[in-house]
C-alpha positions as CSV (number, residue, x, y, z in Angstrom):
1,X,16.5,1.8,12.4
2,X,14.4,0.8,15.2
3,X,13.6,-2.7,15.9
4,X,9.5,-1.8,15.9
5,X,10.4,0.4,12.4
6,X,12.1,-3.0,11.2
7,X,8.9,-5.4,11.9
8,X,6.5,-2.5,11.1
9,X,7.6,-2.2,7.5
10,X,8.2,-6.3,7.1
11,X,4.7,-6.6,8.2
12,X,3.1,-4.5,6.1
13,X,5.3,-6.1,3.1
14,X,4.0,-9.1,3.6
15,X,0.3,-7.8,4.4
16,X,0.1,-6.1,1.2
17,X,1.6,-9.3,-1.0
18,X,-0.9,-11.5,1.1
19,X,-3.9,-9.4,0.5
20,X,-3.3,-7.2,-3.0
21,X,-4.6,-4.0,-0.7
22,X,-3.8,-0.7,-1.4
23,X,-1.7,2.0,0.8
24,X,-4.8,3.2,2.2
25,X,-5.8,0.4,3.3
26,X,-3.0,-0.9,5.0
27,X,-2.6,2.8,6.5
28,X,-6.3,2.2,8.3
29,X,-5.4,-1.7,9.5
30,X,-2.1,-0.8,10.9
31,X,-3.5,2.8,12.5
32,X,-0.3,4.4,11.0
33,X,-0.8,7.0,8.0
34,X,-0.6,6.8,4.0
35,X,3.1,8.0,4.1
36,X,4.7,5.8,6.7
37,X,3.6,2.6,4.8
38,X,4.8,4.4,1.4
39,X,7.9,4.9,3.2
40,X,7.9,1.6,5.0
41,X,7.6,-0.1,1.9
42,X,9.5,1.5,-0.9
43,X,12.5,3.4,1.5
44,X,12.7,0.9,4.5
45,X,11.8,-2.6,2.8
46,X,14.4,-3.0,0.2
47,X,17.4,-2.8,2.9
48,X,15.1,-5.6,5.1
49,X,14.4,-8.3,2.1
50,X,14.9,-7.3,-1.2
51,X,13.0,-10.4,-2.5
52,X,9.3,-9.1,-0.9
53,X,10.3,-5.6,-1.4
54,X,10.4,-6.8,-5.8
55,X,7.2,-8.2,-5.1
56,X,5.5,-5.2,-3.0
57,X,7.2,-2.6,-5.6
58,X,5.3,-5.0,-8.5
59,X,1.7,-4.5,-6.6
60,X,2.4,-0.9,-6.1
61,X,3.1,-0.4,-9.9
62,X,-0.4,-2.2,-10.1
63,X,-2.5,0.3,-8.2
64,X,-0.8,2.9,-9.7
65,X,-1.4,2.4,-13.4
66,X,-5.5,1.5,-12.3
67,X,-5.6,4.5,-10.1
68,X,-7.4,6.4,-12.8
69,X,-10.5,3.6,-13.4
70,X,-10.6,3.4,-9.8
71,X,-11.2,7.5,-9.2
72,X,-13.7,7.0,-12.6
73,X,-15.9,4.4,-11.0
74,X,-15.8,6.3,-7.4
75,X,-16.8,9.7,-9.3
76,X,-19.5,7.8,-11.1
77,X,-21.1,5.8,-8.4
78,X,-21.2,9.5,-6.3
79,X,-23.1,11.0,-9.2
80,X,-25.4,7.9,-9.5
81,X,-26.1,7.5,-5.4
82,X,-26.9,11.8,-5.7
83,X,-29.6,11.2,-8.4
């Protein structure tokens, strides 16, 4: 793996433990897309430091099981703002 791969993904381990952001937001800070920091940080951490990667693959569990309230609350403030 290449050095800039390496400090990419440690980065945006520790980004994402710092901040409690979600892939698509680190994605649009780091100008890299949705599936390099999914890949970065559930294929490329855990080989780098398996300590953060525990705590990034705890925060991804997060935003997954409120991924449905979140798409709720979007859908609702769209059909609010339209009338």
């Amino acid at each position: 793996m290449r050095e800039y791969i390496k400090e990419r993904a440690l980065k945006a381990g520790e980004y994402i433990v710092e901040t409690n952001k979600t892939v698509r937001d680190i994605a649009k800070e780091f100008g890299i897309s949705k599936s390099t920091v999914h890949k970065d940080l559930t294929e490329r951490l855990p080989d780098l430091n398996p300590e953060l990667s525990a705590r990034v693959e705890h925060i991804l569990h997060y935003h997954k099981s409120i991924r449905h309230l979140r798409g709720g609350e979007a859908t609702k403030e769209k059909w609010r703002s339209a009338n």
